[in-house]
PAVEX-486211 format. One line per 10 residues: number of its first residue (from 1); their letters; for each residue y, z, x of C-alpha. Coordinates in Angstrom, 1 decimal, always signed. Example, Ala and Ser with C-alpha at 12.3 -4.5 7.8 and 13.67 -1.06 7.14 Angstrom:
2
1 = as = -4.5/+7.8/+12.3 | -1.1/+7.1/+13.7
This chain:
584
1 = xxxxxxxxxx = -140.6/-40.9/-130.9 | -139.1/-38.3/-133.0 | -138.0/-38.5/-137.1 | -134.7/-39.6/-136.2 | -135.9/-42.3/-133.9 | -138.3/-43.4/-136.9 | -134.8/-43.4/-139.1 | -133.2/-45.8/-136.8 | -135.8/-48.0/-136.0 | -136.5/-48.3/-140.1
11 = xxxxxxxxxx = -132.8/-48.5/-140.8 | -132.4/-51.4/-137.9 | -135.5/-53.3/-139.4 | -133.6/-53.4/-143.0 | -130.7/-55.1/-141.3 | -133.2/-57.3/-138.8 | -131.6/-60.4/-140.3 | -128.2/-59.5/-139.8 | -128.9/-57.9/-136.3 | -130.9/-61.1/-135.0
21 = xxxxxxxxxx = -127.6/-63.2/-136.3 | -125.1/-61.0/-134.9 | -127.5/-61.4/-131.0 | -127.4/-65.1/-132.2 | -123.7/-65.2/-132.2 | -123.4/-62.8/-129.4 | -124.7/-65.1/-127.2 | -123.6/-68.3/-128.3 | -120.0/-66.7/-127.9 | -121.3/-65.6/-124.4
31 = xxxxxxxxxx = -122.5/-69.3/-122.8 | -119.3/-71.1/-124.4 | -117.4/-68.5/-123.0 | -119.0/-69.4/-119.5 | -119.2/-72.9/-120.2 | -115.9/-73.1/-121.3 | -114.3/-71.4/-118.5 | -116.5/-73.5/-116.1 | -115.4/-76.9/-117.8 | -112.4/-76.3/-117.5
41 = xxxxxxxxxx = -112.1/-75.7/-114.0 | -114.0/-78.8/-113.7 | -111.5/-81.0/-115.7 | -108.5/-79.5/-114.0 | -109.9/-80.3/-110.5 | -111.5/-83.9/-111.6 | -107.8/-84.4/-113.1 | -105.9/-83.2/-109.9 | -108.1/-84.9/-108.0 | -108.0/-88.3/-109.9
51 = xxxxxxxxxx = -104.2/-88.4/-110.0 | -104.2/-87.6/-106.5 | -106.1/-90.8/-105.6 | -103.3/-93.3/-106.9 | -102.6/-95.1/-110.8 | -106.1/-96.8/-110.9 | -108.2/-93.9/-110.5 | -106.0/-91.6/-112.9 | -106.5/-94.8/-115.0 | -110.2/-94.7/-114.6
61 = xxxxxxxxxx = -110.6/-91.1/-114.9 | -111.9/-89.9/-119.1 | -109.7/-87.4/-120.2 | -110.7/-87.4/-124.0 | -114.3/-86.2/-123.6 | -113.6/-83.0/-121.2 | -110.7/-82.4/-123.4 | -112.6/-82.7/-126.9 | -115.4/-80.7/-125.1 | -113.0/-77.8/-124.4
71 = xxxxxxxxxx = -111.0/-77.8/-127.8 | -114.9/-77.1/-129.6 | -116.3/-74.8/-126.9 | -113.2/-72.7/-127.7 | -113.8/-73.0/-131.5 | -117.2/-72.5/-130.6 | -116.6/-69.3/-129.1 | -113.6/-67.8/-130.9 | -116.3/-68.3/-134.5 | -119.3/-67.0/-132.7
81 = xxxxxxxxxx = -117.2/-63.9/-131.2 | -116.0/-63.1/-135.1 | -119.9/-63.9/-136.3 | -120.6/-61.8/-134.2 | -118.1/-58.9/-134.3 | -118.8/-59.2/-137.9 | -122.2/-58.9/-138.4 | -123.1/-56.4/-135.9 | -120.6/-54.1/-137.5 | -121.8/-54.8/-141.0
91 = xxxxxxxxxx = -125.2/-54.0/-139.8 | -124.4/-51.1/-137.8 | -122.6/-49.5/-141.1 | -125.2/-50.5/-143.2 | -127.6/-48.5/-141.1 | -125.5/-45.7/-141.2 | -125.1/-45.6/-144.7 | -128.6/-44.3/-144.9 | -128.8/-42.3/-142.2 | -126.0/-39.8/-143.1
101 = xxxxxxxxxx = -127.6/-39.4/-146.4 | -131.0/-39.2/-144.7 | -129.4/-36.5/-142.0 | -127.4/-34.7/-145.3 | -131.2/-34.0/-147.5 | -132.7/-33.1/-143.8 | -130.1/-30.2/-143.6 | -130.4/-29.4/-147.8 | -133.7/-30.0/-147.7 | -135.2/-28.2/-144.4
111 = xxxxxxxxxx = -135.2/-24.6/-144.1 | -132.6/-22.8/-145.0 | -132.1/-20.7/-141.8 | -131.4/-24.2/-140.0 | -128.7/-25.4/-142.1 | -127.1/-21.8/-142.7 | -126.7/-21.4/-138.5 | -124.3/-24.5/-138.9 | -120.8/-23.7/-139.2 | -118.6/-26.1/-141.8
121 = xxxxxxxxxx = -117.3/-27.8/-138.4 | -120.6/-28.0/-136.7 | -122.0/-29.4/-139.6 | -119.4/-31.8/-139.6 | -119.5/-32.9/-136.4 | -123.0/-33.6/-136.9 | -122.3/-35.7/-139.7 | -119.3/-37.9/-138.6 | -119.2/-37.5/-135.1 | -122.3/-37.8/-133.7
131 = xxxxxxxxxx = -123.4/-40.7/-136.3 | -120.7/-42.5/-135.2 | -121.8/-42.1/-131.8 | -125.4/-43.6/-132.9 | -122.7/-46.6/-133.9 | -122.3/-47.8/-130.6 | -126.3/-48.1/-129.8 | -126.3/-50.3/-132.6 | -123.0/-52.6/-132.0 | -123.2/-52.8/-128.7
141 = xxxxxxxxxx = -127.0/-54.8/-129.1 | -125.6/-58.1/-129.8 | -123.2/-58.0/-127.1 | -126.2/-57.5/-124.6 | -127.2/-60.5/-125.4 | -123.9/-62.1/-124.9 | -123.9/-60.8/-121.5 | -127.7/-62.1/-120.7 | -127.0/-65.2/-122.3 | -123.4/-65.8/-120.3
151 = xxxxxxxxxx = -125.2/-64.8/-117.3 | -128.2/-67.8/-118.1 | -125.0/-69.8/-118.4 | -123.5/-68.8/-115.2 | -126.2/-69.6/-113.4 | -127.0/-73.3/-114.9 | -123.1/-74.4/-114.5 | -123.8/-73.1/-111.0 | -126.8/-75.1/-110.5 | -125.0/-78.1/-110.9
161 = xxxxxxxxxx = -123.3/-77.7/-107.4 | -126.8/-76.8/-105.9 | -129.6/-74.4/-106.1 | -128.0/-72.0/-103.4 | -125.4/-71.4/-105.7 | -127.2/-70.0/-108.2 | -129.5/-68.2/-106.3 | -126.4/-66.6/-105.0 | -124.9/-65.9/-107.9 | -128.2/-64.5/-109.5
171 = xxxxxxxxxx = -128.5/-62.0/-106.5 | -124.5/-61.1/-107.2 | -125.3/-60.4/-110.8 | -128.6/-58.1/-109.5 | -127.0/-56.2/-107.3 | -123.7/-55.7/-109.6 | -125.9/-54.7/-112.4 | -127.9/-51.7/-110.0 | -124.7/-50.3/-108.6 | -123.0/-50.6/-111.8
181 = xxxxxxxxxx = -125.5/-48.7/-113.9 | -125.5/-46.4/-111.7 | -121.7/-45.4/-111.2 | -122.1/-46.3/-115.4 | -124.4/-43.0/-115.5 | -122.2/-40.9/-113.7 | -119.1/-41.9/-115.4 | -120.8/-40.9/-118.8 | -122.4/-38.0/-117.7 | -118.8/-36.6/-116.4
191 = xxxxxxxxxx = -116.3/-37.9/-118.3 | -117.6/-39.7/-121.9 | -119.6/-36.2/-122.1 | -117.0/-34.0/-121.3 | -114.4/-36.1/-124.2 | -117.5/-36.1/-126.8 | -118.0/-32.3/-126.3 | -114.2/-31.5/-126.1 | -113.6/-33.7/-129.5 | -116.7/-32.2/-131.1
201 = xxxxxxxxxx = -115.1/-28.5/-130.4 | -111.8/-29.4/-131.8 | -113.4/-30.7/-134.9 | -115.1/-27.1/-135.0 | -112.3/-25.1/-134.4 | -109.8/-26.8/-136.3 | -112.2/-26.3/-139.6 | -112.8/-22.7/-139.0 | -109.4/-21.9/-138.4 | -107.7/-23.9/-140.9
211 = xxxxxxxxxx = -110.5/-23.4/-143.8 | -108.9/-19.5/-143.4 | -105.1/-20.6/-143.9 | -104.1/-18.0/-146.2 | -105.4/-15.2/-143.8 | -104.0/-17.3/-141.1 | -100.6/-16.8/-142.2 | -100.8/-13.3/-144.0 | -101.8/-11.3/-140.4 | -98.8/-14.0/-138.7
221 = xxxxxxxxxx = -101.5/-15.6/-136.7 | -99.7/-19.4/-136.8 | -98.4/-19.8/-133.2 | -101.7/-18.1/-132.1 | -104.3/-20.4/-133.8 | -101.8/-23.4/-133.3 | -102.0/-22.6/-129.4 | -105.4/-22.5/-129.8 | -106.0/-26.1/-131.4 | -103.6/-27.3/-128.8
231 = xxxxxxxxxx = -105.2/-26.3/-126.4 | -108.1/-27.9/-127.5 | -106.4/-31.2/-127.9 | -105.2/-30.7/-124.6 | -108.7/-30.4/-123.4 | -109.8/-33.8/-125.5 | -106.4/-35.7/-124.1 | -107.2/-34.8/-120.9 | -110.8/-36.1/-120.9 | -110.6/-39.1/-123.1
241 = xxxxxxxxxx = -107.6/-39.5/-120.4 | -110.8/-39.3/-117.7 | -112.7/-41.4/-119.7 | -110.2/-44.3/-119.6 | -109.9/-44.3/-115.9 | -113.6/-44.6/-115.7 | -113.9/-47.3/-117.7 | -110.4/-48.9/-116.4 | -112.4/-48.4/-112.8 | -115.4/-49.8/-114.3
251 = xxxxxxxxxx = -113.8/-53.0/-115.6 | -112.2/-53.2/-111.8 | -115.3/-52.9/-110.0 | -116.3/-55.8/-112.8 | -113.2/-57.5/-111.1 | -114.0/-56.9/-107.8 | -117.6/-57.8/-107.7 | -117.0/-60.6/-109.7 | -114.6/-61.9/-106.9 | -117.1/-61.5/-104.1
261 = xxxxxxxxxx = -119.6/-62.9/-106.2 | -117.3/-66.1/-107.3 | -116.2/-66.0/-103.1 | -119.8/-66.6/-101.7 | -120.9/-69.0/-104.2 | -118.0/-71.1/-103.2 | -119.3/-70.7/-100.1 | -122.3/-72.0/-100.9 | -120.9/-75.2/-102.9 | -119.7/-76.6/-99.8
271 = xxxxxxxxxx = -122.7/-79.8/-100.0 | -120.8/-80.2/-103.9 | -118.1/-81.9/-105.1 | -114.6/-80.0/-105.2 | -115.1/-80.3/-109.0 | -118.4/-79.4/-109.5 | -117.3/-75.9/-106.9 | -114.4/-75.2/-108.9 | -117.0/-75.2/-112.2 | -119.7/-73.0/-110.7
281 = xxxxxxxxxx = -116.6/-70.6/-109.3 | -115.0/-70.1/-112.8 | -118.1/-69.9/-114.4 | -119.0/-66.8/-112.4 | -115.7/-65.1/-112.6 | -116.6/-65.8/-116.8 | -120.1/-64.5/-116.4 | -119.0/-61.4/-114.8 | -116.2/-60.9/-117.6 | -118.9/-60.6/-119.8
291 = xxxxxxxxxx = -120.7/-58.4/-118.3 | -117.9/-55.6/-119.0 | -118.9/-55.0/-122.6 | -122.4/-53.8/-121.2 | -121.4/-51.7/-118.4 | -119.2/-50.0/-121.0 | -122.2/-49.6/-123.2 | -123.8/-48.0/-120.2 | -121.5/-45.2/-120.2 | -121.2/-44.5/-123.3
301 = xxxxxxxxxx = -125.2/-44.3/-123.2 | -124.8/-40.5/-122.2 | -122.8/-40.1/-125.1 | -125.3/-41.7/-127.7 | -128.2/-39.5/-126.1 | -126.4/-36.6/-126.2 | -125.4/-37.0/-130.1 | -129.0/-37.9/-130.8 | -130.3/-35.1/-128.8 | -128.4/-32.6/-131.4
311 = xxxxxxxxxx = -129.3/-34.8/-134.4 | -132.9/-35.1/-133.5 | -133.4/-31.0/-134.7 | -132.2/-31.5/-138.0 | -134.7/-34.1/-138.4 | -137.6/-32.3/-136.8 | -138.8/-30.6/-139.6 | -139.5/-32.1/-142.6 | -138.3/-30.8/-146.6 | -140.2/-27.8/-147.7
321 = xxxxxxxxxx = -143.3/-29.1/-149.4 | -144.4/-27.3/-152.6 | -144.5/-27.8/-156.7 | -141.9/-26.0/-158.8 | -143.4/-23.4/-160.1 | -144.2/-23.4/-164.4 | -140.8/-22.5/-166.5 | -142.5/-19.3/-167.4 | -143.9/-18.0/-164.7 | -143.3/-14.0/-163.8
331 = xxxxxxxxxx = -140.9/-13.3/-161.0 | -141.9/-10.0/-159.1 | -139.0/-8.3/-157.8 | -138.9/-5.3/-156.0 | -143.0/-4.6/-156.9 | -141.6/-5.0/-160.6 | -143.3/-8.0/-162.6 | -140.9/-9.3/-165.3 | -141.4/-11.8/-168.0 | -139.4/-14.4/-169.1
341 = xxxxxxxxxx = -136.6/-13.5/-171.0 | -135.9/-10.0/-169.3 | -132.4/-8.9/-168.3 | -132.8/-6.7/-165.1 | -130.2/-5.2/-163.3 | -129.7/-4.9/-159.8 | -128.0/-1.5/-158.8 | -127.4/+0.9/-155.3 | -124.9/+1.2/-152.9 | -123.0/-2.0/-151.0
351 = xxxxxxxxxx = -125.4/-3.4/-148.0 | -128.2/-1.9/-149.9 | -129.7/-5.7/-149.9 | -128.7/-6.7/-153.6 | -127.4/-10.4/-152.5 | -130.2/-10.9/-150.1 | -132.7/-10.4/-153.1 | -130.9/-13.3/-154.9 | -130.9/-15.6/-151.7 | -134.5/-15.1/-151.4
361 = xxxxxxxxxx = -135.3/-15.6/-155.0 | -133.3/-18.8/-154.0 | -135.4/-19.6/-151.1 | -132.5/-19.4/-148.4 | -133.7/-16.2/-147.1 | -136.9/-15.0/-145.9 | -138.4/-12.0/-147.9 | -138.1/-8.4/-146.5 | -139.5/-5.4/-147.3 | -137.1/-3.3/-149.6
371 = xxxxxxxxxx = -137.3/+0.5/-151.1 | -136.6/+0.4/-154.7 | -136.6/+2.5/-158.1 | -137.4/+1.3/-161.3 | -136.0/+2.5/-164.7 | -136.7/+1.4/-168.5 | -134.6/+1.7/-171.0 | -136.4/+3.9/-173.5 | -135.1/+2.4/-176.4 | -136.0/-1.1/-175.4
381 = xxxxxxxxxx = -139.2/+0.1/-174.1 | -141.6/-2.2/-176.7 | -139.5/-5.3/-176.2 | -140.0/-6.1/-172.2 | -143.3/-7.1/-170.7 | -142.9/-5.2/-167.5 | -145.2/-3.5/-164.6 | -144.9/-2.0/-161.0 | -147.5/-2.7/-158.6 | -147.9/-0.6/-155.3
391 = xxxxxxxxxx = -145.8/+1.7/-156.2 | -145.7/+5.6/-155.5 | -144.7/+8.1/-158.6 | -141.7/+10.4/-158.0 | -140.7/+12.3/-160.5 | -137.1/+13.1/-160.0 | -133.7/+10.9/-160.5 | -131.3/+8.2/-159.4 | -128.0/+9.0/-159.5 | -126.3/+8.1/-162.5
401 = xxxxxxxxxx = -129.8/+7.3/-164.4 | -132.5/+10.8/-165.0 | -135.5/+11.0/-165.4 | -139.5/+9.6/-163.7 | -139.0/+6.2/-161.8 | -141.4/+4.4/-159.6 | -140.0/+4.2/-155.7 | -141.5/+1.2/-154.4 | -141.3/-0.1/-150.6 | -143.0/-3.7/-151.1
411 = xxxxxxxxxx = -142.6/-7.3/-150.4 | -139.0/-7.7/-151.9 | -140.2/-11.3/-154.2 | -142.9/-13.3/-155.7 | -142.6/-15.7/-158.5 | -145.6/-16.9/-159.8 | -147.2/-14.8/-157.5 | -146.4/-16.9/-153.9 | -143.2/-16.5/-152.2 | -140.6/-18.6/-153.0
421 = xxxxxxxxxx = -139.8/-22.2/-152.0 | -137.0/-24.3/-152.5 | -139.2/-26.0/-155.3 | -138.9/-22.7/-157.0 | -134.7/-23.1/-157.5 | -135.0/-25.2/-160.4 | -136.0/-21.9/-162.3 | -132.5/-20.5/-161.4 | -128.4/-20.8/-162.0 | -126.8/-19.0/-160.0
431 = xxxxxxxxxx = -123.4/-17.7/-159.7 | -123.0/-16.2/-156.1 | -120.4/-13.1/-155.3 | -118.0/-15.1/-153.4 | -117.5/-18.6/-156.0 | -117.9/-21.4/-153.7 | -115.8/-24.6/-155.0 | -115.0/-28.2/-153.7 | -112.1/-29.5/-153.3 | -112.5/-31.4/-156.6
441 = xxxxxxxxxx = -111.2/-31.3/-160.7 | -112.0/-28.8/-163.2 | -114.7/-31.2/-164.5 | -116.4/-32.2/-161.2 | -116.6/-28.8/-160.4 | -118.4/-28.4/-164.0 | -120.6/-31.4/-163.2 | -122.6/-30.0/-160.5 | -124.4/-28.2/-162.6 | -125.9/-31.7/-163.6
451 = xxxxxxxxxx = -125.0/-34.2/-166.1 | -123.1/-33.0/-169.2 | -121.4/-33.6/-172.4 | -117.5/-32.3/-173.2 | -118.3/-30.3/-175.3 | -121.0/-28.7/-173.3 | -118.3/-28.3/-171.0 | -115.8/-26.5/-173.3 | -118.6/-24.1/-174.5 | -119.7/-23.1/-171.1
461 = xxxxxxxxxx = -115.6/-22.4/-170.5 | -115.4/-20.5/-173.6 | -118.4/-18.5/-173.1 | -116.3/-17.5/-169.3 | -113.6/-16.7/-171.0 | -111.7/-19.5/-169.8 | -111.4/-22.2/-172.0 | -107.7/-21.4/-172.8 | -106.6/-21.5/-169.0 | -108.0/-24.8/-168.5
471 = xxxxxxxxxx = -106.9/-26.5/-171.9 | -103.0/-25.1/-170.1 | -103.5/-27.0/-167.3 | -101.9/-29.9/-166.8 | -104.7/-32.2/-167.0 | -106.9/-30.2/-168.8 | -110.7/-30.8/-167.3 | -109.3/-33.5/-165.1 | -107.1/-31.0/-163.2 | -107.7/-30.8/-159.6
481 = xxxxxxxxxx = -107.9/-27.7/-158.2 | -107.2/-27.6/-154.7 | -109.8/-26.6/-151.5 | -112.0/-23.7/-152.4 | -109.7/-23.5/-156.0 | -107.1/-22.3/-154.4 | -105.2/-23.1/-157.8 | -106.8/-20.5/-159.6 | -106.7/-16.9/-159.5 | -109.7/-15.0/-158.2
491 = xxxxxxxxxx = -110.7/-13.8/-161.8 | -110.7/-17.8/-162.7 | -112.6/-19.1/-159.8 | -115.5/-15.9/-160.4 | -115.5/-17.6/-164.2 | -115.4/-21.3/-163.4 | -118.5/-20.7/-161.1 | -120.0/-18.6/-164.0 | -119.3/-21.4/-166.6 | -121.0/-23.8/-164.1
501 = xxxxxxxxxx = -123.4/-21.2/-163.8 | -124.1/-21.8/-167.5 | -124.1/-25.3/-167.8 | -127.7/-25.4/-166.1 | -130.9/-25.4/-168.1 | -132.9/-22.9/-166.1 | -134.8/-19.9/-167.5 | -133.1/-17.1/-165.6 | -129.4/-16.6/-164.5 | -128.6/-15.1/-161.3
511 = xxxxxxxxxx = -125.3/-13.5/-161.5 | -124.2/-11.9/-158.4 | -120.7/-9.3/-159.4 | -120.1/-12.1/-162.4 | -116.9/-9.7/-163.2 | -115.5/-8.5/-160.3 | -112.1/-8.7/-160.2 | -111.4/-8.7/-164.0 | -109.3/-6.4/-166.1 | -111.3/-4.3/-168.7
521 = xxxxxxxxxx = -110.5/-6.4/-171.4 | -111.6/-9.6/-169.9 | -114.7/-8.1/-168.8 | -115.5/-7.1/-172.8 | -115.1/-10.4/-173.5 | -116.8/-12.1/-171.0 | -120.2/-9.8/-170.9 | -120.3/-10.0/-174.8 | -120.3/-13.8/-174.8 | -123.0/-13.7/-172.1
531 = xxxxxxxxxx = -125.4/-11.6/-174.6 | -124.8/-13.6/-177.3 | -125.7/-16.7/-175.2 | -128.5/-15.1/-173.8 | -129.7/-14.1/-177.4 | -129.1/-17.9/-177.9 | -131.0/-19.7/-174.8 | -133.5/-17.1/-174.4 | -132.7/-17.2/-171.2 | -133.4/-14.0/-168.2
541 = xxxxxxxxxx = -131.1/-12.7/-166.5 | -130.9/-10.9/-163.0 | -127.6/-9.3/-162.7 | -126.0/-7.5/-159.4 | -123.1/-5.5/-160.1 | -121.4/-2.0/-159.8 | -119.9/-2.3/-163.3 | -121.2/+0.4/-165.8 | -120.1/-2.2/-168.6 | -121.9/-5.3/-167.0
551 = xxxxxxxxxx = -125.5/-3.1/-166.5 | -125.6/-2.1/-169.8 | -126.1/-5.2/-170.6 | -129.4/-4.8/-169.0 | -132.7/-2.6/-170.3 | -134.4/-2.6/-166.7 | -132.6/-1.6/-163.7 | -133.6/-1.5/-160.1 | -132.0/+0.8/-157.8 | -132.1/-0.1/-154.3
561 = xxxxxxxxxx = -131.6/+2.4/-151.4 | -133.0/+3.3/-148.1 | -135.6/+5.7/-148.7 | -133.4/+7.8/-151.2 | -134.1/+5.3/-154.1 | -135.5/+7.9/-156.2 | -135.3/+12.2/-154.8 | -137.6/+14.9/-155.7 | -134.4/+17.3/-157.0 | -131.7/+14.5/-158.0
571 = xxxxxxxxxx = -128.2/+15.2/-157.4 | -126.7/+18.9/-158.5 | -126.6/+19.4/-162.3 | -128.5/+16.1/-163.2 | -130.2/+16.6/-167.1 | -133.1/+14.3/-166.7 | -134.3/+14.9/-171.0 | -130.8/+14.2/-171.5 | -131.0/+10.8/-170.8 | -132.2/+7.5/-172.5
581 = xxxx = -133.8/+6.1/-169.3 | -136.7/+7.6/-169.3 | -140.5/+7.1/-167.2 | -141.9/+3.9/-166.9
């Protein structure tokens, strides 16, 4: 038993009411099924028979029982089919319901490093496909039952022309049930396999090729992704095409076995009544029918397993157990303790690890090692609470900034003094490098950040420069803005993400390039309204950028490198008294 099996089982025993009246149905539908069918060859022999005997026995002979008999077995059986159709559906879905949400937190909630290996189509896939496939191991329960209980009816309408008819018929529906499970497993193994895989990578590919459309059709790469996808859906045609001839031969084996089956207990009814043959005959050919709905459930069993086999990972391990860490606790970055309220920013070349210091402040990277200087503004020197541990003095400089730094090469993170967990992201809003934005409006987009008023909404816009842009749009906040915002300009998407950056209460702000792309004159704006609300909220801020107007908004600055962080000599004609960073 594994977490997903647990989420099953306590999903199924929610719905145990619905289940056990969907199996009720199922085989209530099954035995008037069988009983139906059976009567009915009954009355149509007794009938032919009786008007073959002359007027008195035709006279003699009760039509208006059998008949009333058959009109409510097929009543009986049409409403039990729908009960049960019904029910097992609504229970099914209703189990679903919670486990998609249940699989969703395991993937937020696990470790990072699992749900960042899935791809947006994989992840997908997961989600839709391979729940659905868990579908089937839930419908198909109540029409097991049918088929058991059909059988049980088979077997007493046969008993009525003897017991070596049903014996014989038992032994029939033994031996069909062996051989058919096992060409049932080989027909899922080969062909309901091969169309579940070949559906699951067209799903995959279509959502990584299309999710680039813009770069699809800039390098003229249409016809060569659309060959691709087709070729994909030629793969899937061609095994659900495979997978319909197995089941198609399936249902004829069905067929076939069921005529042997109804062909020797015949053969043994020959000490019964024409009648009472003619009823265990048909009621075997309708027992056998009902065993399709099973045999099919037996080849889509490889299918289920398989799904549940790559579901059952993302269950394995649990959510990340830990506390969130106090609102004022110290982050230690780089070797570099900072207090609450300190605006640090992150500086060196591209690659140098600036965006992997934010993810593992976030808790969705491990920590590394890095090599980093760190330089204090002298005149702000008496208003930061700031130290280095294990660090070695150099005296020398880092380009752009003279003077003494400490070069550190230490655990890159700490806050609170433990490495981070996913507990520990309440403490942070971030805005990442690359704005990532639903499919969604203005305000949703807004939202995520957690429940808001308008007017929290317009001053987070205003403080991104943006308010103006959005009041334009034709719906205002309620405009939608297309997959990944693909209504807005670049400059607009890096300030909606940094207005929704805004709009949580958290004691620092993570701002990864928060002007990139912006005209000078934007950028004044935009970094002068983030001081003044950080002179508001009191809030810290890390900042990552390669700006000279954004880091001056910052009195500490960490300069990451590889082992040239801070140099004994500093770069030709450096001045290191001439600056205002001084030692720490």
């Amino acid at each position: 038993m594994n977490r997903l099996d647990d989420l099953i089982g306590s999903s199924l025993a929610q719905e145990r009411l619905r289940l056990a009246a969907a199996i009720l149905a199922g085989a209530l539908a099954g035995s008037a099924a069988v009983t139906l069918l059976g009567l009915s060859g009954w009355f149509l022999t007794a009938a032919a028979l009786a008007g073959s005997a002359g007027p008195a026995a035709a006279a003699a002979f009760n039509y208006l029982l059998p008949s009333a008999a058959i009109r409510l077995l097929a009543i009986l059986r049409t409403a039990s089919r729908y009960g049960e159709r019904v029910l097992g559906h609504e229970a099914a879905l209703r189990a679903l319901a919670r486990i998609r949400p249940a699989l969703f937190a395991a993937i937020a909630h696990g470790p990072p490093e699992a749900a960042m290996r899935l791809s947006l189509g994989e992840a997908s896939a997961r989600l839709v496909q391979d729940i659905d496939a868990l579908e089937n191991r839930i419908v198909r329960r109540p029409g097991e039952w049918g088929a058991f209980a059909a059988i049980i009816a088979g077997a007493g309408l046969a008993s009525l022309a003897g017991l070596a008819p049903a014996l014989m018929l038992l032994m029939c529906v033994a031996a069909t049930a062996l051989l058919g499970r096992r060409l049932a497993r080989i027909a899922g193994e080969r062909f309901a396999m091969q169309a579940q895989i070949a559906s699951g990578h067209l799903k995959e590919r279509a959502a990584a090729l299309l999710s680039h459309g813009a770069e699809v059709r800039v390098f003229g790469l249409a016809e060569q992704v659309s060959a691709e996808i087709a070729a994909a859906g030629e793969r899937l045609d061609k095994a659900s095409a495979e997978r319909a001839r197995a089941e198609a031969a399936a249902s004829g084996f069905l067929l076939v076995a069921g005529g042997i089956a109804c062909a020797l207990v015949l053969a043994a009814s020959t000490a019964s009544t024409q009648a009472l043959a003619a009823l265990a005959g048909l009621g075997v050919l309708a027992g056998f029918d009902a065993m399709g709905g099973a045999l099919k459930a037996q080849i889509d069993a490889s299918r289920v397993a398989a799904g549940a086999r790559r579901l059952a990972p993302l269950f394995a391990q649990g959510p990340v157990a830990g506390e969130p860490p106090p609102a004022l606790a110290p982050i230690t970055l780089c070797g570099c303790v900072l207090a609450p309220g300190t605006r640090v920013a992150l500086t060196g070349p591209s690659g140098a690890g600036k965006t992997r210091l934010f993810e593992a402040l976030l808790g969705l990277q491990p920590c590394h090692d890095v090599e980093a200087a760190c330089l204090q503004s002298e005149s702000s020197r008496r208003s930061l609470s700031f130290s280095c541990h294990n660090v070695q003095r150099k005296t020398g400089t880092i380009p752009a900034f003279a003077g003494t730094c400490f070069s550190a090469r230490c655990s890159s993170v700490l806050i609170n003094g433990k490495a981070p967990l996913p507990a520990s992201r309440a403490l942070f809003s971030h805005a990442p490098q690359s704005a990532l934005l639903p499919a969604d409006t203005v305000r949703n987009v807004l939202l995520l950040a957690g429940a808001c008023a308008e007017d929290a909404l317009w001053r987070a816009l205003e403080d991104a420069c943006l308010s103006d842009r959005v009041r334009a749009l034709p719906r205002g906040l309620d405009t939608w803005i297309g997959p990944s915002g693909v209504r807005l300009s670049g400059g607009e998407r890096k300030r909606l993400a940094l207005a929704r950056a805004y709009l949580r209460p958290s004691p620092w702000l993570l701002l990864d390039e928060p002007t990139e792309g912006l005209d000078a004159q934007t950028e004044r704006a935009v970094l002068a309204r983030l001081v003044a609300r950080l002179d508001q909220t009191g809030q810290g801020l890390i900042l990552a950028s390669h700006s000279d107007a954004a880091l001056e908004t910052c009195a500490l600055r960490l300069h990451l490198g590889q082992h040239q962080a801070c140099s004994d000599t500093g770069p030709p004609g450096a001045q290191p008294e001439s600056s205002e960073w001084a030692s720490t």
